[in-house]
mmCIF file of the N, C-alpha and C atoms, coordinates in Angstrom:
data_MODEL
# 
_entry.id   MODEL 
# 
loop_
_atom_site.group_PDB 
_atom_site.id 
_atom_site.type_symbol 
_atom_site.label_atom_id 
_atom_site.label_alt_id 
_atom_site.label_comp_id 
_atom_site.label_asym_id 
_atom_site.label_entity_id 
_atom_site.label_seq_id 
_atom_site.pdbx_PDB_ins_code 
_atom_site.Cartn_x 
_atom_site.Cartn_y 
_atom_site.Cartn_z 
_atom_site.occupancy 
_atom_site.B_iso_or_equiv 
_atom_site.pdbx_formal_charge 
_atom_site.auth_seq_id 
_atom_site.auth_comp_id 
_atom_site.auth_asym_id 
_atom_site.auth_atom_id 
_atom_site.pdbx_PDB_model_num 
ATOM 1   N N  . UNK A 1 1  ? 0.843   -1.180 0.000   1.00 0.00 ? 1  UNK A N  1 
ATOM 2   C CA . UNK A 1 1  ? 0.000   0.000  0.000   1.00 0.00 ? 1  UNK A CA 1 
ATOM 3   C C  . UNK A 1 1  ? 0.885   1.239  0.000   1.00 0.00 ? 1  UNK A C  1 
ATOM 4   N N  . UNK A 1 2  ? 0.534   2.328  -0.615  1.00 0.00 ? 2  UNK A N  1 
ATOM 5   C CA . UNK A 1 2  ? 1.332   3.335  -0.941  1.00 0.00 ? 2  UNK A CA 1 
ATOM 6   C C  . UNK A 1 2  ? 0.884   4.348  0.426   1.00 0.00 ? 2  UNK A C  1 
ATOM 7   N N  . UNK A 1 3  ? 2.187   5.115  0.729   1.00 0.00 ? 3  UNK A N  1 
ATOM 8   C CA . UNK A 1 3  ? 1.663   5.659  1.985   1.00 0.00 ? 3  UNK A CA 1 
ATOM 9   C C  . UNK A 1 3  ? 1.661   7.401  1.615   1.00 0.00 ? 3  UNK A C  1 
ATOM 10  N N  . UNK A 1 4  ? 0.838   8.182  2.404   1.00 0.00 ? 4  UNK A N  1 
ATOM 11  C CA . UNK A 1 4  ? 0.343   9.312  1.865   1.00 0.00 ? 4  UNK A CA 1 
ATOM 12  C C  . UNK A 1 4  ? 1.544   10.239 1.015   1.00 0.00 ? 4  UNK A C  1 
ATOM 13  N N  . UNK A 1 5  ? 2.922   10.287 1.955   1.00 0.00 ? 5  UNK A N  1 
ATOM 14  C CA . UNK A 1 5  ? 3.806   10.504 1.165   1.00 0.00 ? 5  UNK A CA 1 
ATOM 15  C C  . UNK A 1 5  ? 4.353   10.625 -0.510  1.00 0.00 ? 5  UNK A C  1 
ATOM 16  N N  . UNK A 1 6  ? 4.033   9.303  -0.918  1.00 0.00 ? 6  UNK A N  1 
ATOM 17  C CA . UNK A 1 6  ? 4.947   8.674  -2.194  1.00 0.00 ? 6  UNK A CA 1 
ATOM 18  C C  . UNK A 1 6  ? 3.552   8.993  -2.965  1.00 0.00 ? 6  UNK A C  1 
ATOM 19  N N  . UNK A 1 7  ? 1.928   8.856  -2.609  1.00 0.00 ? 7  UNK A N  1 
ATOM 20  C CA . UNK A 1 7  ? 0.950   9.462  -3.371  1.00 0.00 ? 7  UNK A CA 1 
ATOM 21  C C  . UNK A 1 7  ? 1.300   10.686 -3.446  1.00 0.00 ? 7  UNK A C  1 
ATOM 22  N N  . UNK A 1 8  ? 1.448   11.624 -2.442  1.00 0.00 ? 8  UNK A N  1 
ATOM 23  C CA . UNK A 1 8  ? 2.058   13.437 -2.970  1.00 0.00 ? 8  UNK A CA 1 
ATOM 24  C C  . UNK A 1 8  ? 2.651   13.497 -3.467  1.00 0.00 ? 8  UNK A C  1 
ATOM 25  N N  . UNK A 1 9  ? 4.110   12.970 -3.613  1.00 0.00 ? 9  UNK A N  1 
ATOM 26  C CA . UNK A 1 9  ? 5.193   12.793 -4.617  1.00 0.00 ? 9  UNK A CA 1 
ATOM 27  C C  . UNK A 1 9  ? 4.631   12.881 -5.938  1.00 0.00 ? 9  UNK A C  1 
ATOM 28  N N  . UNK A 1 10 ? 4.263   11.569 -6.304  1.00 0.00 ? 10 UNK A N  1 
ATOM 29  C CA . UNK A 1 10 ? 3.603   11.379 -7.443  1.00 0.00 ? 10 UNK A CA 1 
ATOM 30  C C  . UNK A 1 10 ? 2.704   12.161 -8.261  1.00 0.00 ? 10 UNK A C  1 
ATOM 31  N N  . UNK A 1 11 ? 1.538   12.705 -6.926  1.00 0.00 ? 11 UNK A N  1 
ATOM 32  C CA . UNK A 1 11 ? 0.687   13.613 -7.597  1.00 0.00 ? 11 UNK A CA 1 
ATOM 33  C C  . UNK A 1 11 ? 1.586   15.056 -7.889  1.00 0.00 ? 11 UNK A C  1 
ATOM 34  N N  . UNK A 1 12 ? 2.928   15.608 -7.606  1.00 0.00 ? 12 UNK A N  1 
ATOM 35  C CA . UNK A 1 12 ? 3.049   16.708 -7.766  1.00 0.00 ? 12 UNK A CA 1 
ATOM 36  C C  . UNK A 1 12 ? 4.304   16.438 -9.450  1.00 0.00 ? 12 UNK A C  1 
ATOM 37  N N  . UNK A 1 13 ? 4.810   15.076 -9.676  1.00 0.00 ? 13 UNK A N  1 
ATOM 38  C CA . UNK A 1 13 ? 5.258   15.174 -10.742 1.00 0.00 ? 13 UNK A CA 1 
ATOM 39  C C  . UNK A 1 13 ? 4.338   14.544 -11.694 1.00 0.00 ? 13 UNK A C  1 
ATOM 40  N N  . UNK A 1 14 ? 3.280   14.189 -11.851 1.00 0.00 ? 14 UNK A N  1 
ATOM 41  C CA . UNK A 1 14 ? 2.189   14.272 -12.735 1.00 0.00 ? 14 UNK A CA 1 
ATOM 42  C C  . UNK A 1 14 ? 1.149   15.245 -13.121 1.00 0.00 ? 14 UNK A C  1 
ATOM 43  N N  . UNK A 1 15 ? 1.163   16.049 -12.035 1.00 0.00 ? 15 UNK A N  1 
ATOM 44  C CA . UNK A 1 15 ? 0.207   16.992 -12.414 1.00 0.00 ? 15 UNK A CA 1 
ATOM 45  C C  . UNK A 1 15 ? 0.538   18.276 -12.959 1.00 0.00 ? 15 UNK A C  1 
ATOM 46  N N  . UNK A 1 16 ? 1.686   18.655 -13.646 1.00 0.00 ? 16 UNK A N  1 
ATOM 47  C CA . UNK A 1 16 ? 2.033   18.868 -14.357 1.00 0.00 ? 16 UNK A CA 1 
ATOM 48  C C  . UNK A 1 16 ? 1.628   18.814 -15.908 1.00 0.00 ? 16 UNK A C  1 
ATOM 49  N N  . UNK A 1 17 ? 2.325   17.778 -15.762 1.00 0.00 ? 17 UNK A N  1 
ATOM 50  C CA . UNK A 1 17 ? 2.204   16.922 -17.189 1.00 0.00 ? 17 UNK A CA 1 
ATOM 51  C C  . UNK A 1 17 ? 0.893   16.699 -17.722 1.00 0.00 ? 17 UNK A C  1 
ATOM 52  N N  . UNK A 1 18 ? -0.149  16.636 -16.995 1.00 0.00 ? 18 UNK A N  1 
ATOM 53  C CA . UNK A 1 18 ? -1.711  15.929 -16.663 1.00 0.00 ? 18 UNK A CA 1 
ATOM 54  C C  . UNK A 1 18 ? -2.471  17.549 -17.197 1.00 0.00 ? 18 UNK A C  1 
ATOM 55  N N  . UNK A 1 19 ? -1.821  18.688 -16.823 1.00 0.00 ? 19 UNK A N  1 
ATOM 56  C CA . UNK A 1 19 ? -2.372  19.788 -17.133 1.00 0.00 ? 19 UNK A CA 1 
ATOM 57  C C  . UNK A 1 19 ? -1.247  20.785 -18.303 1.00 0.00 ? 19 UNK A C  1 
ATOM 58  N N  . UNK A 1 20 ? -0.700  19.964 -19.053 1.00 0.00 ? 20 UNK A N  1 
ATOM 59  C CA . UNK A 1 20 ? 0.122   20.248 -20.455 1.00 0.00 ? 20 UNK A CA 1 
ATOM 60  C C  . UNK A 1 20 ? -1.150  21.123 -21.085 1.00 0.00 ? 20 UNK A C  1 
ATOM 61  N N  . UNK A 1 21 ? -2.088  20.348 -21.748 1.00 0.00 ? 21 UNK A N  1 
ATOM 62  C CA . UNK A 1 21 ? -2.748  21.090 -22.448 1.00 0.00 ? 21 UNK A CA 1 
ATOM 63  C C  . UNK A 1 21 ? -3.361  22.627 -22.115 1.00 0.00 ? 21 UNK A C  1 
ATOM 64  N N  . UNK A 1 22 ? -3.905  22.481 -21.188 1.00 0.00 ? 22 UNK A N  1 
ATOM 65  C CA . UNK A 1 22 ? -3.843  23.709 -20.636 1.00 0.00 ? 22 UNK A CA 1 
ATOM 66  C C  . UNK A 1 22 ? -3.564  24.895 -20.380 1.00 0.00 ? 22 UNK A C  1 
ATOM 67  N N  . UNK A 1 23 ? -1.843  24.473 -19.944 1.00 0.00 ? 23 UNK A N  1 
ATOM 68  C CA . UNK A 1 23 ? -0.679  25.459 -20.260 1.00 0.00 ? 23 UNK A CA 1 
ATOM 69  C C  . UNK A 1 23 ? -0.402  25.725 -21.461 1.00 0.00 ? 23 UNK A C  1 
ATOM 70  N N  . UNK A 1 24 ? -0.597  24.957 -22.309 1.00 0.00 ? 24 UNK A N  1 
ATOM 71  C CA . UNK A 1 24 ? -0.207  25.523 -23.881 1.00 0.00 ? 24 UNK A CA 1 
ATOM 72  C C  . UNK A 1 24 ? -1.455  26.769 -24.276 1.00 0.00 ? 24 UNK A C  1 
ATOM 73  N N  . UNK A 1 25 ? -2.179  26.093 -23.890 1.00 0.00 ? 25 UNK A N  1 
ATOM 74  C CA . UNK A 1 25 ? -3.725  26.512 -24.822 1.00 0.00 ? 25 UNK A CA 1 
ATOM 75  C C  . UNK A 1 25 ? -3.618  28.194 -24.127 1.00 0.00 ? 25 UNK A C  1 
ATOM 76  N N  . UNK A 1 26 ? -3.542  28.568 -22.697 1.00 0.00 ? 26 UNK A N  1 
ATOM 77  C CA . UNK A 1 26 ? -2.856  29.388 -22.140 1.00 0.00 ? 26 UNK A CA 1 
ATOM 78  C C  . UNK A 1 26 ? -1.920  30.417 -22.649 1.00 0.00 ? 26 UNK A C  1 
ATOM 79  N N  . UNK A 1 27 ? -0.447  29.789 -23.223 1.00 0.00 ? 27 UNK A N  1 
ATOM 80  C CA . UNK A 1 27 ? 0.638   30.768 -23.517 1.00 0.00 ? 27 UNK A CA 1 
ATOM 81  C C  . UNK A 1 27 ? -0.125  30.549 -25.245 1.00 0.00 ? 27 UNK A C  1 
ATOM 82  N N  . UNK A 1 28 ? -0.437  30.185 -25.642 1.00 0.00 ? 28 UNK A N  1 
ATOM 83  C CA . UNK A 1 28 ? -0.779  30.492 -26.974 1.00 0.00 ? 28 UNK A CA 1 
ATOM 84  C C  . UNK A 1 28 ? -1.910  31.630 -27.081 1.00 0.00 ? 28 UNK A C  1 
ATOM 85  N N  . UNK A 1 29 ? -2.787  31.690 -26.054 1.00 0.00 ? 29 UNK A N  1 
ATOM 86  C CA . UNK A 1 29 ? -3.609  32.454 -26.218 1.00 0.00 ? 29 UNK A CA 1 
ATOM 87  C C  . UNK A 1 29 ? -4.946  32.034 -26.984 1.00 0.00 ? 29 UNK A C  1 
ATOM 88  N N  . UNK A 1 30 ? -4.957  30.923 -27.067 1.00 0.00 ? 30 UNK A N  1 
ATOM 89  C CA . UNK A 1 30 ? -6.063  30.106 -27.189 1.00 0.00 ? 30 UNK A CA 1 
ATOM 90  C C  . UNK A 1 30 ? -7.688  30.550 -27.250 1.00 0.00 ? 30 UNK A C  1 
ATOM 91  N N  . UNK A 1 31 ? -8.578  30.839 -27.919 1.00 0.00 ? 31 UNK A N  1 
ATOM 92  C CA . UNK A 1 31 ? -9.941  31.477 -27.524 1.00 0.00 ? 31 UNK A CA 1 
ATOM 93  C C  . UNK A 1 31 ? -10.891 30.888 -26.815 1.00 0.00 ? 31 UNK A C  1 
ATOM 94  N N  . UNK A 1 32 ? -10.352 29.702 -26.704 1.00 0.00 ? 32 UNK A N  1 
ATOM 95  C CA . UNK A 1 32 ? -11.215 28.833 -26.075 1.00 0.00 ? 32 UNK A CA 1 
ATOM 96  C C  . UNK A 1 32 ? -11.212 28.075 -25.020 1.00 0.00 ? 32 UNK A C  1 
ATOM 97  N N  . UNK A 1 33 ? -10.061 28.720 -24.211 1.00 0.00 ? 33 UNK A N  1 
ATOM 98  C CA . UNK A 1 33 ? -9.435  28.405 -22.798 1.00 0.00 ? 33 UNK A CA 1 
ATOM 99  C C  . UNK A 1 33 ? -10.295 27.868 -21.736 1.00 0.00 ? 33 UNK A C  1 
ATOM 100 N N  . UNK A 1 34 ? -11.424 28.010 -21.537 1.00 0.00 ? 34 UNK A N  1 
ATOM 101 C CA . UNK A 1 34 ? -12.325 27.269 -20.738 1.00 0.00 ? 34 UNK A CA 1 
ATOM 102 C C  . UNK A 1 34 ? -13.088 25.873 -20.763 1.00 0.00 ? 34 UNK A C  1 
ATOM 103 N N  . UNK A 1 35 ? -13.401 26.061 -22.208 1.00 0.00 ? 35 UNK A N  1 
ATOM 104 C CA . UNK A 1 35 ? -13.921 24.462 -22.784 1.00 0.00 ? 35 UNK A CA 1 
ATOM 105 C C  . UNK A 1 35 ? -12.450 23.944 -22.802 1.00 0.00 ? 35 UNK A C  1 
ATOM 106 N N  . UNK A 1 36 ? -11.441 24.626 -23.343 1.00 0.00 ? 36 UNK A N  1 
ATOM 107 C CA . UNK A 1 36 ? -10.458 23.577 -23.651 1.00 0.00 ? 36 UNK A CA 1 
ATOM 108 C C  . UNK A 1 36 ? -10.000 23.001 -22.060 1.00 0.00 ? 36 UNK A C  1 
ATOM 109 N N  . UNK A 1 37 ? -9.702  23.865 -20.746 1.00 0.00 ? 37 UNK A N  1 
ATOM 110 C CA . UNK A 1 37 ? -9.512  22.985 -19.257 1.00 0.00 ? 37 UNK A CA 1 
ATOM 111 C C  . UNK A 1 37 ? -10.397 22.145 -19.098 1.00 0.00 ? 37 UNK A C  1 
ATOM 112 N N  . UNK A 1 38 ? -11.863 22.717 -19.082 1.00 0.00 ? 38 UNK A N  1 
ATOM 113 C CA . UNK A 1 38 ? -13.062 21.709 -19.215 1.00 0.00 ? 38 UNK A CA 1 
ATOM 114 C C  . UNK A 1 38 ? -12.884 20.020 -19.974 1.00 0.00 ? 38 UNK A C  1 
ATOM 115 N N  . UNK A 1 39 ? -12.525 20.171 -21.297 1.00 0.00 ? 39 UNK A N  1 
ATOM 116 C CA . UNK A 1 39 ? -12.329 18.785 -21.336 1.00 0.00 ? 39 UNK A CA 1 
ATOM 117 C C  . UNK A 1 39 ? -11.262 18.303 -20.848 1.00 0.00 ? 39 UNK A C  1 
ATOM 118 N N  . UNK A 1 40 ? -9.930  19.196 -21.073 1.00 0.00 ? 40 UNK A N  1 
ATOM 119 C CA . UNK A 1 40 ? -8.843  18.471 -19.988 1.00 0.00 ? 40 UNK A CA 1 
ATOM 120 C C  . UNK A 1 40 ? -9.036  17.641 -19.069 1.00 0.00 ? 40 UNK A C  1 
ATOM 121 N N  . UNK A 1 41 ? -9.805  18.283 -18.187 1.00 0.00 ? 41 UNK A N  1 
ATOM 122 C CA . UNK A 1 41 ? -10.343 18.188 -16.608 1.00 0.00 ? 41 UNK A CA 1 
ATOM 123 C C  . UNK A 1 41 ? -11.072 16.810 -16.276 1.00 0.00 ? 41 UNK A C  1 
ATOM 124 N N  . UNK A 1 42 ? -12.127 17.233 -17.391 1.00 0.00 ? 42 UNK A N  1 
ATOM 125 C CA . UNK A 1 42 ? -13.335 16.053 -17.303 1.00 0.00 ? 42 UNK A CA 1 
ATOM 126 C C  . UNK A 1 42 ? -12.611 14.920 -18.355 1.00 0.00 ? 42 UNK A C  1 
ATOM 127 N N  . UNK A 1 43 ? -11.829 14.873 -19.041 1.00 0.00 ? 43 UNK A N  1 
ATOM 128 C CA . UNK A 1 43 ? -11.864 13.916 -20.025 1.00 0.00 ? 43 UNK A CA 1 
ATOM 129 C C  . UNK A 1 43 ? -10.678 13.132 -19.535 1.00 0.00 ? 43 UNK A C  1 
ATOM 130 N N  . UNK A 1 44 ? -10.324 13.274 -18.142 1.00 0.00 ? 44 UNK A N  1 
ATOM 131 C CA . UNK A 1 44 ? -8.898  12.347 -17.758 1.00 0.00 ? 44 UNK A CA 1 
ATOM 132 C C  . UNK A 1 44 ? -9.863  11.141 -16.924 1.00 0.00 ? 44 UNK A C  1 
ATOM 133 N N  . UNK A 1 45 ? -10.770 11.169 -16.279 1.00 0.00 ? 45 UNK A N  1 
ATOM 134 C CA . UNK A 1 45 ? -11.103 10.151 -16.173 1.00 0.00 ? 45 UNK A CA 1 
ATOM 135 C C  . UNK A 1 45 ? -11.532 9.048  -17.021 1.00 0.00 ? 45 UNK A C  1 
ATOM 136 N N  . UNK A 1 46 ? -11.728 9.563  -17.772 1.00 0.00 ? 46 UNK A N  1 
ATOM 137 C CA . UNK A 1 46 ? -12.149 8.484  -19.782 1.00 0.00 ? 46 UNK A CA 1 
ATOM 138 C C  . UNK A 1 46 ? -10.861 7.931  -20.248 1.00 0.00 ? 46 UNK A C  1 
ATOM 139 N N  . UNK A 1 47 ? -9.996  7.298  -19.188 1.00 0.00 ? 47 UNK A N  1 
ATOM 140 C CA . UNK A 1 47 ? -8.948  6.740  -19.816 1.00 0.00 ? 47 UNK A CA 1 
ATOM 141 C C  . UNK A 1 47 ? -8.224  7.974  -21.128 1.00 0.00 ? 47 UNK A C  1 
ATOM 142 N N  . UNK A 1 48 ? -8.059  9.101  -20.057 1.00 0.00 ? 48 UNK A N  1 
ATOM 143 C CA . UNK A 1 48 ? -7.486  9.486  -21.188 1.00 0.00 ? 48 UNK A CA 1 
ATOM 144 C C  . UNK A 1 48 ? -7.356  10.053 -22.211 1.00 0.00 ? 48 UNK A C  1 
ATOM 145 N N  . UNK A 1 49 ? -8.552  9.805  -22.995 1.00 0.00 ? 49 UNK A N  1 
ATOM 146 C CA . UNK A 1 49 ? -9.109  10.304 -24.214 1.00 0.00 ? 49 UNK A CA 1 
ATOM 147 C C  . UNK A 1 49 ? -8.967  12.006 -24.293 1.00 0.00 ? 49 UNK A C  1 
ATOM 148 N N  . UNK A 1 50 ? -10.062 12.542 -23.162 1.00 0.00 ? 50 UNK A N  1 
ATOM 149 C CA . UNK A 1 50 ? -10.042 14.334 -23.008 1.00 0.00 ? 50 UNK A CA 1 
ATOM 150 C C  . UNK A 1 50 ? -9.004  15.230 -23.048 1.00 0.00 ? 50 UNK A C  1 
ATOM 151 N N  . UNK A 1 51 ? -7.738  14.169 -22.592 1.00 0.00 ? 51 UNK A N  1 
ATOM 152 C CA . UNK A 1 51 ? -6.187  14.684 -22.191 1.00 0.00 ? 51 UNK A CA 1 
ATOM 153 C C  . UNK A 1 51 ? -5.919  14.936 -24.020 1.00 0.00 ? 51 UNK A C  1 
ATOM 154 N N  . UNK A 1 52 ? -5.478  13.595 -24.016 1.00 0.00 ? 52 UNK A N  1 
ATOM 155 C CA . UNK A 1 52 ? -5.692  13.636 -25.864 1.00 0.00 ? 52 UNK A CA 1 
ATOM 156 C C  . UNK A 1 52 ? -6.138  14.462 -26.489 1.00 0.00 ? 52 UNK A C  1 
ATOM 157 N N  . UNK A 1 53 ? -7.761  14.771 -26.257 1.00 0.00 ? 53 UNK A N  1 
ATOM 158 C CA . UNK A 1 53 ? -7.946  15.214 -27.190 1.00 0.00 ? 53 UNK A CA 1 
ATOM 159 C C  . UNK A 1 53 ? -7.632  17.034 -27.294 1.00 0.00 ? 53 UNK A C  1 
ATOM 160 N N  . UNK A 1 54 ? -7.754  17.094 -25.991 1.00 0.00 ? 54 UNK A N  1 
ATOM 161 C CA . UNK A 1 54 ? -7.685  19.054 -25.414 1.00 0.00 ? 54 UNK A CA 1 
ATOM 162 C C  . UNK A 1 54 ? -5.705  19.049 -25.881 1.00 0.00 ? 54 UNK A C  1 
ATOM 163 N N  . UNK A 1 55 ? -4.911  18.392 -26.081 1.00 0.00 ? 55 UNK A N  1 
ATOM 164 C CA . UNK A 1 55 ? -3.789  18.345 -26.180 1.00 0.00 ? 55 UNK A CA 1 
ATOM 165 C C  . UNK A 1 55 ? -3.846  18.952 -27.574 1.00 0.00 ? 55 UNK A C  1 
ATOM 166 N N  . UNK A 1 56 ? -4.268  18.154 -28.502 1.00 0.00 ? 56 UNK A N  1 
ATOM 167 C CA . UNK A 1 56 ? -4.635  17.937 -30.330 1.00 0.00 ? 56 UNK A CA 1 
ATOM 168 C C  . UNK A 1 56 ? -5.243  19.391 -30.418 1.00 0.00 ? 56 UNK A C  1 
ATOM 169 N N  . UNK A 1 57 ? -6.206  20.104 -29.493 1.00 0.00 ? 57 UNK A N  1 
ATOM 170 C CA . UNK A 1 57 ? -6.969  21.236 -29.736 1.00 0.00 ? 57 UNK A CA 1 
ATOM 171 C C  . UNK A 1 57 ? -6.035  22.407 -29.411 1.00 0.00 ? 57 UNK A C  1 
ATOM 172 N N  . UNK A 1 58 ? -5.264  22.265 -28.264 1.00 0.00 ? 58 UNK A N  1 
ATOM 173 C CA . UNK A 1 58 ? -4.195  23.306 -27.829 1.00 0.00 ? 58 UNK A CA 1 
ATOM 174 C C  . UNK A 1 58 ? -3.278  23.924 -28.694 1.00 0.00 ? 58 UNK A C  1 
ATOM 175 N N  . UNK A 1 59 ? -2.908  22.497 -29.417 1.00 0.00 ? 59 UNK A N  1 
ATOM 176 C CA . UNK A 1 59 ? -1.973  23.130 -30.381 1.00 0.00 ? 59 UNK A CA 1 
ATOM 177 C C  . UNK A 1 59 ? -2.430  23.634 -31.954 1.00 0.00 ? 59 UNK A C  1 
ATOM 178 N N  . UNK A 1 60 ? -3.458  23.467 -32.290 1.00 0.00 ? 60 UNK A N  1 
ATOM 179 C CA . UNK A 1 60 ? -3.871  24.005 -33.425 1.00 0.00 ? 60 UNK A CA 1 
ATOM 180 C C  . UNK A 1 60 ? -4.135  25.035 -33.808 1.00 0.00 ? 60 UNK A C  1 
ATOM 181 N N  . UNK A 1 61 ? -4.134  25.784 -34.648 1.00 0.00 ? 61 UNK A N  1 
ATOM 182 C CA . UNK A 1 61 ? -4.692  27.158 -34.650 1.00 0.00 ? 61 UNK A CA 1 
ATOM 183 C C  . UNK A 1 61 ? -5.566  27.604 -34.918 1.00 0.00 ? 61 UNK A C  1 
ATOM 184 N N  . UNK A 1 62 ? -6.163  28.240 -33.813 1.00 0.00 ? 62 UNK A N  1 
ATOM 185 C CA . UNK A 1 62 ? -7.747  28.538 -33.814 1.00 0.00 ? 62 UNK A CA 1 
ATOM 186 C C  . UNK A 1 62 ? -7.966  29.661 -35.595 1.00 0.00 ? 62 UNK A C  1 
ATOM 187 N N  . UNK A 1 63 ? -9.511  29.211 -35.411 1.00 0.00 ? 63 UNK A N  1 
ATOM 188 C CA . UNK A 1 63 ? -9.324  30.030 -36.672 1.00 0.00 ? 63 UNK A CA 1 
ATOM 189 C C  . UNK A 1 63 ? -9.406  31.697 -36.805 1.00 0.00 ? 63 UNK A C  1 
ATOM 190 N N  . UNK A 1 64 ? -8.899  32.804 -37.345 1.00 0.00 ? 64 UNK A N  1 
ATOM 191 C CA . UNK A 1 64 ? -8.812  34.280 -37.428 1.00 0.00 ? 64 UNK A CA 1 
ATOM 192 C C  . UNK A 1 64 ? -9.727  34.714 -37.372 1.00 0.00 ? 64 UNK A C  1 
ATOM 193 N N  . UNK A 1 65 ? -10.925 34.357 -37.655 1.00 0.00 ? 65 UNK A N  1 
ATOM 194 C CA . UNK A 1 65 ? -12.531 34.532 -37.927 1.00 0.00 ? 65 UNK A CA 1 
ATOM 195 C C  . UNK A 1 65 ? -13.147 34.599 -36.278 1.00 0.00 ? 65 UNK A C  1 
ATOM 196 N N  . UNK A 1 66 ? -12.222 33.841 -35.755 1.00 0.00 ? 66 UNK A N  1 
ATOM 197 C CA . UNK A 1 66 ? -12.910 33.345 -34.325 1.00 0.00 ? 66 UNK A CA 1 
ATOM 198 C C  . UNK A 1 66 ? -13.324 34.092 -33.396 1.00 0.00 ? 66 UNK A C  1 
ATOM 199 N N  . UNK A 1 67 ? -14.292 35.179 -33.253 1.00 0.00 ? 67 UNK A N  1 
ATOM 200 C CA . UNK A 1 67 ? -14.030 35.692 -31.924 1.00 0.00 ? 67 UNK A CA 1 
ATOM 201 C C  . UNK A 1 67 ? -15.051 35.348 -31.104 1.00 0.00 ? 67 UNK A C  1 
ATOM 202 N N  . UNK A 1 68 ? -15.384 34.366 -30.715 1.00 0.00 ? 68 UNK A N  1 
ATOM 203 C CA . UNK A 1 68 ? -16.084 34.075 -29.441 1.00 0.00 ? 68 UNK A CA 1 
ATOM 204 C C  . UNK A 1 68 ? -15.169 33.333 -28.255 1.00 0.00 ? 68 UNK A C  1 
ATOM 205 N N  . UNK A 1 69 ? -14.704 34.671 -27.469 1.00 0.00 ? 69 UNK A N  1 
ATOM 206 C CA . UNK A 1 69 ? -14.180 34.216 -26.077 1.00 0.00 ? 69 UNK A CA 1 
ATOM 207 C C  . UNK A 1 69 ? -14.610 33.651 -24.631 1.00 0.00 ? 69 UNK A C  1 
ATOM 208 N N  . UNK A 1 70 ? -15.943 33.024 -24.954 1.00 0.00 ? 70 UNK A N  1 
ATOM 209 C CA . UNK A 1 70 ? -16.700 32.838 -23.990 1.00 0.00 ? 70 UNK A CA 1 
ATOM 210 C C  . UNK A 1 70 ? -16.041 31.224 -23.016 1.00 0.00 ? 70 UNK A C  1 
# 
């Protein structure tokens, strides 16, 4: 059994990494910074997938046309 310790450990060099997309979507300036944490957030319990996919969305470029910052 892992003792509370080596779980903090862990959680502080993963969560990082776990919130990549985020930070990008962030320094890029992203328009869509809220849905995009939103699926981050919610989509890590889905095995994964939300991480994926808010990762794929972070880095793309929103389109010039775009202005809904909501």
């Amino acid at each position: 059994m892992l003792t509370l310790n080596e779980i903090l450990i862990g959680l502080a060099f993963s969560l990082p990494f776990l919130l990549l997309p985020i930070f990008i979507g962030l320094w890029r300036g992203h328009p869509h910074k809220i849905r995009l944490a939103l699926l981050n957030i919610l989509g890590l319990p889905l095995f994964g997938i939300g991480w994926v996919l808010a990762l794929i969305w972070a880095v793309t470029v929103p389109d010039p046309g775009s202005t809904d910052t909501r």
